[in-house]
Backbone as CSV, one residue per row, in Angstrom:
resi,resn,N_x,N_y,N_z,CA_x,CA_y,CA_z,C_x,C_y,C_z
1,UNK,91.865,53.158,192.608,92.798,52.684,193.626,92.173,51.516,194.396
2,UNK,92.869,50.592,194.199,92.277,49.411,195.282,93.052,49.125,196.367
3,UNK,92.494,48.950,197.300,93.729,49.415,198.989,93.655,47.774,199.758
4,UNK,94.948,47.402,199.351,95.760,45.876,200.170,94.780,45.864,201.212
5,UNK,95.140,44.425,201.155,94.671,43.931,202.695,95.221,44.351,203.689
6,UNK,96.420,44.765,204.102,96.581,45.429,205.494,96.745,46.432,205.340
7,UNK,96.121,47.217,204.261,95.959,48.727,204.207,93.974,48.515,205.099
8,UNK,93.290,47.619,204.208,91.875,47.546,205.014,91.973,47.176,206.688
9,UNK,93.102,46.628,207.320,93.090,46.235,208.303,93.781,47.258,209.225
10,UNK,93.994,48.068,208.590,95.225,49.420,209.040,94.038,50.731,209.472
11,UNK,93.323,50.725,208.141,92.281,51.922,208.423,90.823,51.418,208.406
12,UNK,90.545,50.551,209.322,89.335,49.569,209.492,88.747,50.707,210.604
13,UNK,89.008,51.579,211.337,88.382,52.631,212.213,87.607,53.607,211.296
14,UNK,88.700,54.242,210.425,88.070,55.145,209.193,86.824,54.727,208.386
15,UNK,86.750,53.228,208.009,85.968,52.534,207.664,84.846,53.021,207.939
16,UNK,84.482,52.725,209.470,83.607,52.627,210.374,82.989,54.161,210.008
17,UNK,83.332,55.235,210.015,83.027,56.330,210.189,82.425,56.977,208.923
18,UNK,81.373,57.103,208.853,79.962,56.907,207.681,80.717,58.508,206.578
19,UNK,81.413,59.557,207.616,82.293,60.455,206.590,83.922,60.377,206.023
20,UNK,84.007,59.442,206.151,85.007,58.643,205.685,85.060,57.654,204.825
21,UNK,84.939,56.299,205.226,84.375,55.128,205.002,85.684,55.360,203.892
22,UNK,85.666,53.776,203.005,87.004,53.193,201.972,86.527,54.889,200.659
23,UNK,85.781,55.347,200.607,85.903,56.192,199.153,87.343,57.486,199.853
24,UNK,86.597,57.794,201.181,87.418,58.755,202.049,88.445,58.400,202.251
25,UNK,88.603,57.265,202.344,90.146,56.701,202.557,91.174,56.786,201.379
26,UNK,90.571,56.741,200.130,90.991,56.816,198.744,91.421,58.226,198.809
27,UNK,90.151,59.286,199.131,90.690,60.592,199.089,92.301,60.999,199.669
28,UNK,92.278,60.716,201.057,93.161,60.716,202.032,94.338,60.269,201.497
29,UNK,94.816,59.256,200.413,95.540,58.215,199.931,96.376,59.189,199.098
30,UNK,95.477,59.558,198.606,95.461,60.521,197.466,95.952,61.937,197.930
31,UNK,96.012,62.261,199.049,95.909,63.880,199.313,97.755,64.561,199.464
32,UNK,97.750,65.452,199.226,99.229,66.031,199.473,99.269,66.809,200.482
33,UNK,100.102,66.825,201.753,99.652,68.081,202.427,101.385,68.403,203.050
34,UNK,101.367,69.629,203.030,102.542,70.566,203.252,102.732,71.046,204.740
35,UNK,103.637,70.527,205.782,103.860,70.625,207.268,104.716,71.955,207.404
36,UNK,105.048,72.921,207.566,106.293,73.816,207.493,106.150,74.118,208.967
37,UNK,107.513,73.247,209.329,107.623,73.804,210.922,107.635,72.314,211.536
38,UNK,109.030,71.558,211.496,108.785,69.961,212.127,109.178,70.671,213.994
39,UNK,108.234,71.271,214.548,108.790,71.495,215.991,107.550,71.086,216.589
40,UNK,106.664,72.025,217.782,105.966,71.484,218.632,104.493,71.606,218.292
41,UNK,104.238,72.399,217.434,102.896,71.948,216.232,103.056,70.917,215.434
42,UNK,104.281,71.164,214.760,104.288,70.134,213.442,104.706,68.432,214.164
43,UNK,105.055,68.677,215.077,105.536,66.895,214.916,103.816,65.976,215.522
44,UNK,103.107,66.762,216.505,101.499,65.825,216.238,101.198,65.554,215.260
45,UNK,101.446,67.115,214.884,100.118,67.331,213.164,100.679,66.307,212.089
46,UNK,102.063,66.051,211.877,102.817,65.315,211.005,102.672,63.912,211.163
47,UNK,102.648,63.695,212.891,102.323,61.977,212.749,101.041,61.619,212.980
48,UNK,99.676,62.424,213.162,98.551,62.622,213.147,98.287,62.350,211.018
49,UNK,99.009,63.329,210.522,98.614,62.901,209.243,99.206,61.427,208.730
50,UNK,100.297,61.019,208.720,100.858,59.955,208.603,99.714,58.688,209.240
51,UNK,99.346,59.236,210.203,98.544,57.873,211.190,97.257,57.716,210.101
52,UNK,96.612,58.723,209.949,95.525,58.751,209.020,95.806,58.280,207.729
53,UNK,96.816,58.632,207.020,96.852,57.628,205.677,97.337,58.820,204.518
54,UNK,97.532,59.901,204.798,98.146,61.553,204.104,98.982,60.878,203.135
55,UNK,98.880,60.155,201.620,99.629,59.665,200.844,101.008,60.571,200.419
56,UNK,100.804,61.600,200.487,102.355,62.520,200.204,102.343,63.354,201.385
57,UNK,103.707,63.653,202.735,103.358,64.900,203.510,104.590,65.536,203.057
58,UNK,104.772,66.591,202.542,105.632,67.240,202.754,106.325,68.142,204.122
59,UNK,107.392,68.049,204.635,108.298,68.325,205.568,109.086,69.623,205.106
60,UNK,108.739,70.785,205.854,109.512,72.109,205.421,110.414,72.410,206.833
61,UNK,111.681,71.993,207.015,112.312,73.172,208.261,113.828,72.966,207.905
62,UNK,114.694,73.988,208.193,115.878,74.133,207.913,116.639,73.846,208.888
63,UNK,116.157,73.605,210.192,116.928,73.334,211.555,117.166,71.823,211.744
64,UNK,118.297,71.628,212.583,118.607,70.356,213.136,118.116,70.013,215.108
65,UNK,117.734,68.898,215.060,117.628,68.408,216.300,118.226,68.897,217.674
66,UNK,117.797,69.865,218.402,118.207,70.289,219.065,117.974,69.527,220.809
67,UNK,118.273,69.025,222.059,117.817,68.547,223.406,117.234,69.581,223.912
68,UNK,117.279,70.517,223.345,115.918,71.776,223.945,114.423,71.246,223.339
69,UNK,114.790,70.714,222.410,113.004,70.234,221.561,112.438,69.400,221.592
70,UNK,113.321,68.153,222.666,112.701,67.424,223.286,111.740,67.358,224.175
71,UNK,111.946,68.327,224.598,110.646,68.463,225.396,108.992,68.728,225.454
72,UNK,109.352,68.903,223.986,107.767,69.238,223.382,107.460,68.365,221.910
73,UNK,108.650,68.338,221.037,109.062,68.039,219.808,108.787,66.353,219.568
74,UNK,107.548,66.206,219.814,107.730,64.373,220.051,107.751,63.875,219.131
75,UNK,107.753,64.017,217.543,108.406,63.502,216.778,109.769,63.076,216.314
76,UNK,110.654,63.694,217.433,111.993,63.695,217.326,112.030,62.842,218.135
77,UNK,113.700,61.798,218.487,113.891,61.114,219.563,115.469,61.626,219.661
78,UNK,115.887,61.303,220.998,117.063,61.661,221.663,118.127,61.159,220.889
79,UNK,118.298,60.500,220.323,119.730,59.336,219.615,119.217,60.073,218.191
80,UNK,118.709,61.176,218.007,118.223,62.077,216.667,119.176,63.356,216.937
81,UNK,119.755,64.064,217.921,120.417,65.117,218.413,121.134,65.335,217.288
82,UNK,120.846,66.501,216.675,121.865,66.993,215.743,121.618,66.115,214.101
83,UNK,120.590,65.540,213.894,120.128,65.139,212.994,119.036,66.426,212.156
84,UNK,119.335,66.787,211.445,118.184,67.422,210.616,116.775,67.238,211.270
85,UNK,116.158,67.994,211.225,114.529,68.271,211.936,113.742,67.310,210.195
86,UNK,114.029,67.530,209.291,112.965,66.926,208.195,113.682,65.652,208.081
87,UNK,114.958,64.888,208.418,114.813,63.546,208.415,115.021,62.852,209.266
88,UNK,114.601,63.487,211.000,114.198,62.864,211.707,112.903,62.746,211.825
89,UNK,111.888,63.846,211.456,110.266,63.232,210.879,109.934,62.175,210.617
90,UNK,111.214,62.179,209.060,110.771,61.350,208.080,110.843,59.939,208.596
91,UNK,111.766,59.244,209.415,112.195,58.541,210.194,111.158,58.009,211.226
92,UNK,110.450,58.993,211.582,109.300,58.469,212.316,108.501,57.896,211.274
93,UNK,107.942,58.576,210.471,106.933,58.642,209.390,106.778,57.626,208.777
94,UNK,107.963,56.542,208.315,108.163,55.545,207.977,107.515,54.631,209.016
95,UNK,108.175,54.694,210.144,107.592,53.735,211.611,106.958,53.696,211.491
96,UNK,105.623,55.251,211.324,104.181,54.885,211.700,103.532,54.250,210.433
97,UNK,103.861,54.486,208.885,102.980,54.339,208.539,104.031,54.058,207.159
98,UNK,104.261,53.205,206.459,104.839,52.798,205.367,103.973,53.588,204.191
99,UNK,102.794,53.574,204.082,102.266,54.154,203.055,102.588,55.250,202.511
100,UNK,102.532,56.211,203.256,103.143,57.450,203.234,104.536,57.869,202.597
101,UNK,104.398,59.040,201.469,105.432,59.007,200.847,105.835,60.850,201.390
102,UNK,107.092,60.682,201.913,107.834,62.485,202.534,108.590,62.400,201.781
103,UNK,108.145,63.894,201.487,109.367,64.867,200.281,109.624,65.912,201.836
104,UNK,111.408,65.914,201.651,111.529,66.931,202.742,111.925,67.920,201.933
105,UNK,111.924,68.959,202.987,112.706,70.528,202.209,113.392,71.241,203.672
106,UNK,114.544,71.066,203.419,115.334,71.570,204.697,115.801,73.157,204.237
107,UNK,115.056,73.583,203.263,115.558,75.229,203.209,115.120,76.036,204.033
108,UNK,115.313,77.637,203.529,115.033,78.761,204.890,113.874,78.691,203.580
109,UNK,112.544,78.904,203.960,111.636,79.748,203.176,112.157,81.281,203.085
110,UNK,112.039,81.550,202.351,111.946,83.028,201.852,111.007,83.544,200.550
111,UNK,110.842,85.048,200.078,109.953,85.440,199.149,110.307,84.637,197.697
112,UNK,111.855,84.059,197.877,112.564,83.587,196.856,111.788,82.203,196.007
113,UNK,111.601,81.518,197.361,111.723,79.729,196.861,110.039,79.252,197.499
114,UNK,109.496,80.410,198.483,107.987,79.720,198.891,106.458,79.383,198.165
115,UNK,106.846,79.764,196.902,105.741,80.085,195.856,106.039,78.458,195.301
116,UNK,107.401,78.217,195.030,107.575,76.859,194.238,107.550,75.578,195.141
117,UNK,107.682,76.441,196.347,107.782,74.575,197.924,106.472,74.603,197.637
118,UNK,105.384,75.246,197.697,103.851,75.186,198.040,103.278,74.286,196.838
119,UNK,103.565,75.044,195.573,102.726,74.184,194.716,102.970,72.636,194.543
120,UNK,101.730,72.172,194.174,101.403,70.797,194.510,101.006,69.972,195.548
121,UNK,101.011,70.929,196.435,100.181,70.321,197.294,98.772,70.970,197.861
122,UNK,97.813,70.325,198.311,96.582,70.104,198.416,96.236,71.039,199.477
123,UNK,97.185,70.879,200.170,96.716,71.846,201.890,98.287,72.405,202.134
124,UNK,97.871,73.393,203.267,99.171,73.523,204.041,99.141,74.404,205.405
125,UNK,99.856,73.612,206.054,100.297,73.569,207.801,100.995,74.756,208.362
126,UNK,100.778,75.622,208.465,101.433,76.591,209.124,101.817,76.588,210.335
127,UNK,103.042,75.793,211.026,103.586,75.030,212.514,104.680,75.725,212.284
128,UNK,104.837,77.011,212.159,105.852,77.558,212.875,105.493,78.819,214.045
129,UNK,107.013,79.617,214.757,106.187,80.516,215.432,106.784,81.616,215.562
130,UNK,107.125,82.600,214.274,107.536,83.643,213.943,106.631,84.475,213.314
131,UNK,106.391,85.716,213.841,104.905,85.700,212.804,105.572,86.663,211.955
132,UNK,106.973,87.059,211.216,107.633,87.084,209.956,107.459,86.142,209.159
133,UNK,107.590,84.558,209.558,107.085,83.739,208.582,105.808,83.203,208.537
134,UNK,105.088,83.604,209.154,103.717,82.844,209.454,103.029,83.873,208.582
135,UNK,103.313,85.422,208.075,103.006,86.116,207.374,102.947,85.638,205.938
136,UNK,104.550,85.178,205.398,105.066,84.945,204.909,103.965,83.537,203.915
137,UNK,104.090,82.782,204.834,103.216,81.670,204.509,101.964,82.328,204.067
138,UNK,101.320,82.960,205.062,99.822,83.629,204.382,99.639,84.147,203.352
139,UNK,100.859,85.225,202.957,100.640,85.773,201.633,100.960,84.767,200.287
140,UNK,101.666,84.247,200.559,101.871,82.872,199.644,101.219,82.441,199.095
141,UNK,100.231,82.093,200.355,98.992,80.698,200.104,97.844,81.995,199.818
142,UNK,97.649,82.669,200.142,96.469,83.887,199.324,96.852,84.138,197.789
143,UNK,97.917,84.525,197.527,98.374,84.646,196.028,98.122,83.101,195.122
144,UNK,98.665,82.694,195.874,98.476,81.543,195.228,97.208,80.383,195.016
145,UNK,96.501,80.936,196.147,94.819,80.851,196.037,95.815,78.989,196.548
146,UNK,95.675,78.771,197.966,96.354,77.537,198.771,95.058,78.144,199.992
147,UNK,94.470,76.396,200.456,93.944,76.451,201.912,95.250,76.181,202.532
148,UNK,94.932,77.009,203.821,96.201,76.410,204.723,95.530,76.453,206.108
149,UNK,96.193,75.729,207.288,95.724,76.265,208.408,97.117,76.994,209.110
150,UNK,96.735,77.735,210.234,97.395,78.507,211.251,97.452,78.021,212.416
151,UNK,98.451,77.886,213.025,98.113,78.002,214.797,99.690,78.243,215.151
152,UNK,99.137,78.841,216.522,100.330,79.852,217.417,99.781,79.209,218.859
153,UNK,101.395,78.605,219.550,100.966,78.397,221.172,102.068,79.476,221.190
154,UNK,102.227,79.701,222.807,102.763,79.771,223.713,102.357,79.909,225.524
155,UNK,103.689,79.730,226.286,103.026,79.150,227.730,102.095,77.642,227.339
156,UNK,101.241,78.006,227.979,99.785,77.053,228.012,98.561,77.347,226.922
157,UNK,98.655,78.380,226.372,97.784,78.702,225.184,97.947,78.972,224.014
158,UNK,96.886,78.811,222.834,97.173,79.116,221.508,95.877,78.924,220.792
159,UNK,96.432,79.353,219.614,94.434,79.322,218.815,95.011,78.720,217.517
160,UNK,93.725,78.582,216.973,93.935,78.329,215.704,93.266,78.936,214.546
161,UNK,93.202,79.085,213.457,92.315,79.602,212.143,92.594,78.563,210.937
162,UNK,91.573,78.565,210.059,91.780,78.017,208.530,91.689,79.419,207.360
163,UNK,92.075,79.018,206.358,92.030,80.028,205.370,91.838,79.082,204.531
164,UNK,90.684,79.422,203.555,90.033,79.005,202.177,89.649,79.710,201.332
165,UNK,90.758,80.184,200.207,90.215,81.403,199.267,88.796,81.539,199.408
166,UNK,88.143,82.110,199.165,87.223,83.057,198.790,86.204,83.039,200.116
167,UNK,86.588,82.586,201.676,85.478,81.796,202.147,85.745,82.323,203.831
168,UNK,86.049,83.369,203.320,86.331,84.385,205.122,88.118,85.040,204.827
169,UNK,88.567,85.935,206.419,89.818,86.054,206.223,90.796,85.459,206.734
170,UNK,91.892,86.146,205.703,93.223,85.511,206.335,93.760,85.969,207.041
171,UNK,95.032,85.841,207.900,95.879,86.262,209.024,95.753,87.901,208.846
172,UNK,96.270,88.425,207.834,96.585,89.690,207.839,95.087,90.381,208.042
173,UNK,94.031,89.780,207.317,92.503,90.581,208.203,92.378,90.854,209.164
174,UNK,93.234,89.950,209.945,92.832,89.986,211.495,93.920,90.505,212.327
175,UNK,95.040,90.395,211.532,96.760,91.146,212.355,96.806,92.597,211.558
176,UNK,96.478,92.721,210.928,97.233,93.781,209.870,98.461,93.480,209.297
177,UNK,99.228,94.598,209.861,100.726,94.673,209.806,101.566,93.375,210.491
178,UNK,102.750,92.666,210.086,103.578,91.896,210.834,103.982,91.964,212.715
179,UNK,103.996,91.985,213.646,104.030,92.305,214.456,105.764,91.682,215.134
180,UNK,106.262,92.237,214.985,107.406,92.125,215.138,108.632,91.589,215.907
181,UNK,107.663,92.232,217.275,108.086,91.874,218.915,107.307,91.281,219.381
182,UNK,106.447,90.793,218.547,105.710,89.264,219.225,106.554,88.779,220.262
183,UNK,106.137,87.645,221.830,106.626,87.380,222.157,107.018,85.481,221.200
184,UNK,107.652,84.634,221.637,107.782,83.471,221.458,108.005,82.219,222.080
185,UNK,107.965,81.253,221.670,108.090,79.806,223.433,109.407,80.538,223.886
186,UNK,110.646,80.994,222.558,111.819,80.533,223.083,111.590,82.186,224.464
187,UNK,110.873,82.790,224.496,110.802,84.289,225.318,110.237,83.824,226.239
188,UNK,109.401,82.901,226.490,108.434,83.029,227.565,107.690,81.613,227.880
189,UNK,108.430,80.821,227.071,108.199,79.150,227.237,106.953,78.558,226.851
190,UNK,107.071,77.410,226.670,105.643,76.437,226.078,105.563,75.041,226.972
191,UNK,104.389,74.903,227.244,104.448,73.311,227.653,103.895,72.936,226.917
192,UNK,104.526,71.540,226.446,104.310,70.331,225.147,103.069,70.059,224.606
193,UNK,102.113,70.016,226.134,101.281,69.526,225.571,100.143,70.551,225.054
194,UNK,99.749,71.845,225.608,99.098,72.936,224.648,99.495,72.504,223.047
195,UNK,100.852,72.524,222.547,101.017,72.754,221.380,100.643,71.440,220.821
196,UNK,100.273,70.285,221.282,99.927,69.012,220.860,98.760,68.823,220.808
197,UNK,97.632,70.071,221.465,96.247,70.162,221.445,96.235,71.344,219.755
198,UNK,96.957,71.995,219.467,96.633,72.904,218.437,97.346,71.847,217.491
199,UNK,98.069,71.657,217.486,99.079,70.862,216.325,97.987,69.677,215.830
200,UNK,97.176,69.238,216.867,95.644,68.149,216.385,95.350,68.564,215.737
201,UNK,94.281,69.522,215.696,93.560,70.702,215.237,94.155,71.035,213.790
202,UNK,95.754,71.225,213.909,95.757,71.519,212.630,95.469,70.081,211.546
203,UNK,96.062,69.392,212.095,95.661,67.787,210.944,93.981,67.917,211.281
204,UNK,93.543,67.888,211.788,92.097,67.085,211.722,91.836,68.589,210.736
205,UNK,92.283,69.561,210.659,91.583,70.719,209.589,91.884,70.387,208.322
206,UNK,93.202,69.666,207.793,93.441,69.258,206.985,92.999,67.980,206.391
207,UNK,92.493,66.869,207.184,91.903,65.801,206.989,90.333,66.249,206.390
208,UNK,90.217,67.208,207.527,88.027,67.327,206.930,88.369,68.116,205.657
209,UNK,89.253,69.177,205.557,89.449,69.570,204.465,89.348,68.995,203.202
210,UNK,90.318,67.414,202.950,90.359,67.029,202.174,89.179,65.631,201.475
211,UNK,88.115,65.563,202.812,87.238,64.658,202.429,85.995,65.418,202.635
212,UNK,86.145,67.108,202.710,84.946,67.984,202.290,83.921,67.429,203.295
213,UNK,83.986,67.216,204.671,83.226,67.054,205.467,83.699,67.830,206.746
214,UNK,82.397,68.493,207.168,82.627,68.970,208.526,82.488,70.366,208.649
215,UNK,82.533,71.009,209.528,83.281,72.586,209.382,84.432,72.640,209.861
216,UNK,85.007,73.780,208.818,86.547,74.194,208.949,86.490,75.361,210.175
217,UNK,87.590,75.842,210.248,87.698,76.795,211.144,88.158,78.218,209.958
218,UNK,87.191,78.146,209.419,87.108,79.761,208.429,86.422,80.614,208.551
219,UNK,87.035,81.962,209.017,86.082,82.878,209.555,86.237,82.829,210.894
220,UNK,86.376,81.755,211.702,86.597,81.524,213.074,87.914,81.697,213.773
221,UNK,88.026,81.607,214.801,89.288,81.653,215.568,89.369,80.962,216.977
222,UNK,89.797,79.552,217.085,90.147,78.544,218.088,90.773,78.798,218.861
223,UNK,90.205,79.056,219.857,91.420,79.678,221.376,91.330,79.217,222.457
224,UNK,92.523,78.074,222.902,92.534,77.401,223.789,93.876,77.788,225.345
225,UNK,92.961,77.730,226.318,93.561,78.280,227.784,93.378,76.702,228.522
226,UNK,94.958,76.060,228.690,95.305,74.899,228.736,94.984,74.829,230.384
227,UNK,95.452,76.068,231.085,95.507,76.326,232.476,93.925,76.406,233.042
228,UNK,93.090,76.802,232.376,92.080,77.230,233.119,90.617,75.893,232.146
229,UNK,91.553,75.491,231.346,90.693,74.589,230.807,89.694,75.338,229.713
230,UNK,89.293,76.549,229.455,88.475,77.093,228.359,88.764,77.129,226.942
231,UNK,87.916,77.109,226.354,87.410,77.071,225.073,86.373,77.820,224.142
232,UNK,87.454,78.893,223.157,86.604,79.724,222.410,86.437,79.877,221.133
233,UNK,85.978,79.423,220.612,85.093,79.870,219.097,84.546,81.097,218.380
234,UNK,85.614,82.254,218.147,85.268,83.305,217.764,84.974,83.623,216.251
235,UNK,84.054,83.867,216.253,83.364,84.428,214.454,84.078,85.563,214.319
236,UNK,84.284,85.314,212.962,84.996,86.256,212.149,84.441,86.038,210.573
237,UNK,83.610,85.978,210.210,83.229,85.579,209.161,83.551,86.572,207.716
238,UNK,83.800,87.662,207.832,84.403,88.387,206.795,85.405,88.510,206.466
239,UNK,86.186,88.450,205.385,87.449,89.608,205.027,87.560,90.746,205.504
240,UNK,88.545,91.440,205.392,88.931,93.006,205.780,88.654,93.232,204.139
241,UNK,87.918,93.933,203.975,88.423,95.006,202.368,89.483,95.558,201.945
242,UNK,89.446,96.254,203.166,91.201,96.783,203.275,92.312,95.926,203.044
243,UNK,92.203,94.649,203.636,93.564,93.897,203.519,94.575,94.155,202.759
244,UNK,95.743,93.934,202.893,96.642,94.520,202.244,97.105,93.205,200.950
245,UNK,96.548,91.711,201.327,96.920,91.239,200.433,95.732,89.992,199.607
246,UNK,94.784,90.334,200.250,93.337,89.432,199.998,91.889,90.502,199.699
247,UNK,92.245,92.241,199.930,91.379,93.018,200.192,90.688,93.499,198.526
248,UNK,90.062,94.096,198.565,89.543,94.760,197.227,90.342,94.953,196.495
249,UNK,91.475,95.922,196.765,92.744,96.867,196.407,93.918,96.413,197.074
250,UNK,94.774,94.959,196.509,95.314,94.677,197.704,96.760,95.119,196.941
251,UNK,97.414,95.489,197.594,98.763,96.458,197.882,99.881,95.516,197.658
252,UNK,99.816,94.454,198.194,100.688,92.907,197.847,100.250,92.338,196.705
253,UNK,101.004,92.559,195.496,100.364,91.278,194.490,102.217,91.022,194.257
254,UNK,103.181,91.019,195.015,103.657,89.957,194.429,104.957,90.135,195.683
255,UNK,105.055,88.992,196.344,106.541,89.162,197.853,107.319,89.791,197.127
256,UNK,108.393,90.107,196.488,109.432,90.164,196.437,109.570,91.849,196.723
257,UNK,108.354,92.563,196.252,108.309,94.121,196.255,107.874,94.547,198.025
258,UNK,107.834,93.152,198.884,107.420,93.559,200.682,108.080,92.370,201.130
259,UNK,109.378,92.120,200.636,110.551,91.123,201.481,110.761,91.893,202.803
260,UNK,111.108,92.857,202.845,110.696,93.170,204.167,110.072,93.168,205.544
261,UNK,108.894,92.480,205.006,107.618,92.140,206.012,107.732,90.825,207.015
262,UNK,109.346,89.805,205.876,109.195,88.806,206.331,110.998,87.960,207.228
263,UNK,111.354,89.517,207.045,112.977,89.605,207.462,113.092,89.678,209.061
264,UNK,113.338,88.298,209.731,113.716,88.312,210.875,115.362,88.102,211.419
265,UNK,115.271,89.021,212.670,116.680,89.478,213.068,117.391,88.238,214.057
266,UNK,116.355,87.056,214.154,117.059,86.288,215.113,117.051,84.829,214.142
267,UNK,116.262,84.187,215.117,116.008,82.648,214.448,114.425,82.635,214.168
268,UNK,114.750,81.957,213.109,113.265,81.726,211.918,112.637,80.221,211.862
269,UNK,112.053,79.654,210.852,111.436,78.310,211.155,112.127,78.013,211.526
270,UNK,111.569,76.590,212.661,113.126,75.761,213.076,113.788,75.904,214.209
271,UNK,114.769,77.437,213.986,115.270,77.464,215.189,114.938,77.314,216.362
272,UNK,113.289,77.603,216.749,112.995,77.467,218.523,110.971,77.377,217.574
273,UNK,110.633,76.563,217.031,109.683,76.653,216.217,108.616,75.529,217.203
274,UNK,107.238,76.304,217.298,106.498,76.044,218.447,106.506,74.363,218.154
């Protein structure tokens, strides 16, 4: 790949940066990465990857533009109301960065169609905030042996995790079971900018990811208190054995026999999606 002149004048910062530099930039050029959830994680993380140079992002949400998601949703703009959530992204995406090529997918994920959205791409974004589908996503990307990252705000706080087959655990190590009555922003509200501090986090996990520099957040758990200003870094460095779908004996080898796990009674990606 040889990269135009105002592609060198575009990512002349990356340059600079001795784990990067033009080979890293090639990587990056090159990389596919999967957003599911264009709301108040996904729209940083989405134009965070776009800004960096993410040659394919894929766009997963089934919802349209709502003036409630303005307020956090800064990838969207107001004269977007009632426009699809994946091609008002895409719309930005173009603005920021021509290079960049978006495949959207405006479906509902389910056990049905999430095995075939995932493959082919390199990484994937877990920016929604149902943890029916945030499950959903995990078992996916474990079966399917997919890094992905995680993160959950609400209010003023939220954390984050990575998952890398074989290389610590995933969600369910650390949740077990689905948790059902979780609360959510749309229960108990979010301010914008918490979810624009995790929604970073998730691109920059996906960026070091894909140029194999840095540490990931595997094994760990990122937990940020927007109000009080703290910052925690919790080890977790094992699997559960037990797990039900990554464990020794795991009980999940295939969604369709625990559709159940991932059946929510209200609104799902999208609808009120952090």
């Amino acid at each position: 790949m040889i990269l135009k002149e105002e592609q060198a004048k575009r990512y002349v910062r990356h340059f600079a940066l001795k784990e990067i530099g033009v080979r890293g930039q090639k990587k990056l050029l090159s990389a596919k990465v999967l957003v599911i959830g264009a709301g108040g994680l996904g729209s940083p993380a989405i134009m965070y990857l776009a800004a960096a140079g993410i040659g394919t992002i894929g766009i997963a949400d089934f919802d349209k533009v709502d003036i409630s998601n303005l307020q956090r949703q800064i990838i969207h703009m107001t004269d977007r109301i009632g426009e699809t959530k994946t091609n008002s992204a895409k719309l930005t995406v173009s603005a920021i960065n021509p290079d960049v090529s978006v495949i959207c997918c405006s479906e509902l994920l389910t056990p049905d169609n999430i095995m075939n959205i995932i493959s082919g791409y390199d990484f994937i974004l877990d920016c929604t905030d149902r943890f029916e589908t945030k499950f959903l996503i995990n078992d996916a990307c474990v079966l399917s042996e997919k890094p992905y990252s995680h993160a959950g705000v609400v209010r003023f706080e939220g954390q984050a995790m990575t998952y890398v087959p074989g290389k610590g655990p995933c969600l369910r190590c650390l949740m077990g079971d689905v948790p059902h009555d979780a609360v959510t922003c749309k229960d108990v509200g979010v301010i914008g900018a918490a979810a624009g501090v995790l929604g970073s986090i998730q691109a920059l996990e996906a960026v070091k990811y894909i140029l194999g520099k840095g540490e990931l957040l595997c094994g760990k758990i990122f937990s940020f208190d927007g109000l009080s200003m703290k910052v925690r870094v919790h080890s977790m460095p094992n699997s559960d054995p037990e797990c039900a779908v990554c464990g020794i004996s795991p009980l999940i080898r295939d969604l369709y026999d625990h559709r159940e796990d991932y059946v929510i009674t209200s609104c799902t990606i999208g609808g009120d999606d952090e």
